[in-house]
N, C-alpha and C positions, 0 to 999 in steps of 0.2 A: 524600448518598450518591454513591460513584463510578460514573457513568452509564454508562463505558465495563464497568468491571467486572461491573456488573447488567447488560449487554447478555452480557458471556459467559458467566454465569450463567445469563439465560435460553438461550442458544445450546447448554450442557452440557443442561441442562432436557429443549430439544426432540430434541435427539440422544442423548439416553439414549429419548426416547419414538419414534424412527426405529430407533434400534437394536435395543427390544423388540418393534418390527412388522417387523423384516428376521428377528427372530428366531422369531416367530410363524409363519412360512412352513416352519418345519422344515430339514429338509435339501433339501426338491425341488428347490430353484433348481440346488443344486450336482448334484446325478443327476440332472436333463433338462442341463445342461450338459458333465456326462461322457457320457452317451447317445447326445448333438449329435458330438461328438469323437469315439467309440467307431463311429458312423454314417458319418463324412464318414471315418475312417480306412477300414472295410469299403467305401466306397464308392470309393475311390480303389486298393483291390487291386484291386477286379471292373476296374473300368476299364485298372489295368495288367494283368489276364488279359486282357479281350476284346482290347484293344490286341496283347498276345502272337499267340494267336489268330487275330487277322486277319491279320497280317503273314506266320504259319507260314499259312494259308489260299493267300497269292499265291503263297508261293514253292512250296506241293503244286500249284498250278496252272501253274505257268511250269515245274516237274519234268515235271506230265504233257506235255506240247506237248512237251517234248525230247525223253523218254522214246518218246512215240510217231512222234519223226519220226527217233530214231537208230534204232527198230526197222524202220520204213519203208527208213531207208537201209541197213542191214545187207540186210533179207532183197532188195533191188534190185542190193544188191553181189555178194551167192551166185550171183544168176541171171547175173551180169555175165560172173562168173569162168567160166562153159562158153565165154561165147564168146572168151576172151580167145586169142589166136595165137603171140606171142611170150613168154618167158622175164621179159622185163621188163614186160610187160602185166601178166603171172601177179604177179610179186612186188608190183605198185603197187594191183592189185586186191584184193591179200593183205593190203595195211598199211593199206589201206582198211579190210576186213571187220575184224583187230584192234582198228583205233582204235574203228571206230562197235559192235564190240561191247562196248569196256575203257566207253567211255562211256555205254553203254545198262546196262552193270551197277550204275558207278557213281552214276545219275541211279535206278535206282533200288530201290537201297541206301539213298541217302538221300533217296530219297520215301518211302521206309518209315520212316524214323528220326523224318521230320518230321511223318511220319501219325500215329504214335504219341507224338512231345510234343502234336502238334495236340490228340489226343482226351483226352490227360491235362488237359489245357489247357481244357478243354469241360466236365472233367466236374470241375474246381475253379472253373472260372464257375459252374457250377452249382449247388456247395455255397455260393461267396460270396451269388450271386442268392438264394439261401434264407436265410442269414444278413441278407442288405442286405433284405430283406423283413420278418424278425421283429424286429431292432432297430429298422425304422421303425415299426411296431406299438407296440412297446415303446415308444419314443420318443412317436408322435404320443399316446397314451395317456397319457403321466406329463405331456407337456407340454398338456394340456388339461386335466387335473388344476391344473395350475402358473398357466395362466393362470383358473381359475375360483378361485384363491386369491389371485391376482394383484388383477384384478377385485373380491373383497370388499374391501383392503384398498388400493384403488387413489384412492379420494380425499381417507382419512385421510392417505397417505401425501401427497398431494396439497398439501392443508392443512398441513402440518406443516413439506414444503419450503418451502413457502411463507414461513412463518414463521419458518422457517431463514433463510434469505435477507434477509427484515426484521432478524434482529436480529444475524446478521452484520454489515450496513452500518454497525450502530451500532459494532464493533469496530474497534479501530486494526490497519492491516496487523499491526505488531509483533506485537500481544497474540493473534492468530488465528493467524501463523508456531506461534510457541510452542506453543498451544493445539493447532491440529493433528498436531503434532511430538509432543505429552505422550501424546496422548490412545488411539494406538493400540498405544501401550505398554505402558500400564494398562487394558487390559481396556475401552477407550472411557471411563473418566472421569478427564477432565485438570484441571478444575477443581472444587475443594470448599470445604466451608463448612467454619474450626473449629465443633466441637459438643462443648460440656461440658470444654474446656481442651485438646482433641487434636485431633489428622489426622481429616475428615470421609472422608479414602483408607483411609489405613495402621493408622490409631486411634494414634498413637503422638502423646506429650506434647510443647504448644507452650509457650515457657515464659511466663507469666501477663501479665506486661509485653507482649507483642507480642501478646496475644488480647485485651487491654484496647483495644490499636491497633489490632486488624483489624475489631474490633464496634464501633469508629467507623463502620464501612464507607467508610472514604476511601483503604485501604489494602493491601494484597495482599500476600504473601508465596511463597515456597516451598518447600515441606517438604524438612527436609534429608532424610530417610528417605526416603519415595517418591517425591522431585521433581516433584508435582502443583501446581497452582497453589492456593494456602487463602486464600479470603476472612470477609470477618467473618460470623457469627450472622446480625446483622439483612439482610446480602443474601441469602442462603439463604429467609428468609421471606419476603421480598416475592417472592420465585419460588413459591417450594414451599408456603407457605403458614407457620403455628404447627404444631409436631409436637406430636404427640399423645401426650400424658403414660402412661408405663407405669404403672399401680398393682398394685403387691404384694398379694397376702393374705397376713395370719401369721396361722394355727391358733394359737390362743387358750391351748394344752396347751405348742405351743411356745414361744409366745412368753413362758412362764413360765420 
């Protein structure tokens, strides 16, 4: 019997028996990984609000200090203007009190402007921080679910890699290329046994000559219908074991 072949045989075997326990876990792997994602996306707005936020915070700070010290110079400029003597005193103390009034308006005009994105600002951190709160909930929940499934099936899985890996080595790179290239195409199974004159895949007819040559077991093939790798009969059974005979009843009325 071909040793490398029964080596991928057994390797289809233990990955069909990985892929019923990847399958066994449900869908949670994939919803604590979108939960993860839907988490770190909420948690990365809060963060560009607070960032917003603090930023409008300096600049309502650095407005108040102008604000209060162009009003300080205005109302020092009024009192200036009694004492002023000459014609051109009056006019420079005049474009004085203008400017420091045009810019006490406009410092705070838009300290208002920025007061109010500020609080809008505040109160969408506030709905994010409520949000980044109940999908970590949500999350640390499913994901302690995840790993207490994790966990039951954390040494069969163990075992199994294990065993994977053993009966990889026994494959030639070539036959393992293949093999991995087949196998996610087909639903995970890239190599099968003829059974009963057909595809152990597709069920479709091998022609008799080349199933007499595969149940030598020295030999391989591949199906032209579903391009899966078909070995003989007797390497399927030194894996899998003798299959188990179906037996019919025929009703005794019908069978007349």
């Amino acid at each position: 019997m071909n040793e490398t072949l029964l080596a991928l045989y057994q390797l289809q075997h233990i990955d069909t028996q990985l892929d019923e326990l990847v399958s066994s876990r449900g869908e949670l792997p994939v919803r604590v990984e979108e939960m993860r994602a839907a988490l770190v996306e909420r948690e990365n707005i809060l963060a560009e609000i607070e960032r917003f936020a603090h930023e409008h915070q300096a600049k309502v700070r650095a407005l108040d200090t102008d604000v209060t010290d162009h009003r300080e110079k205005l109302e020092k400029y009024k009192k200036q203007q009694f004492d002023v003597k000459t014609t051109r005193e009056y006019d420079a103390i005049t474009f004085q009190i203008e400017d420091a009034d045009r810019r006490l308006n406009e410092g705070t005009e838009t300290m208002a402007r920025l007061s109010m994105e500020l609080e809008n600002a505040q109160a969408d951190a506030d709905a994010a921080r409520n949000d980044v709160a109940q999908l970590k909930e949500e999350f640390d929940a499913s994901k302690k679910q995840l790993d207490e499934v994790m966990l039951e099936t954390a040494a069969e899985e163990k075992k199994l890699t294990k065993l994977r890996n053993d009966a990889a080595k026994k494959v030639t790179p070539q036959f393992i290329s293949i093999y991995e290239r087949i196998r996610p195409a087909k639903n995970g199974l890239g190599i099968v046994a003829v059974r009963d004159g057909v595809c152990g895949g597709c069920f479709n007819a091998i022609p008799r000559q080349l199933v007499l040559e595969l149940n030598r077991g020295e030999k391989h093939t591949v199906c032209e219908y579903c391009g899966r790798i078909v070995v003989g009969e007797p390497i399927a059974v030194a894996v899998d074991g003798e299959r188990v005979k179906i037996v019919y009843e025929v009703d005794a009325e019908e069978a007349e």
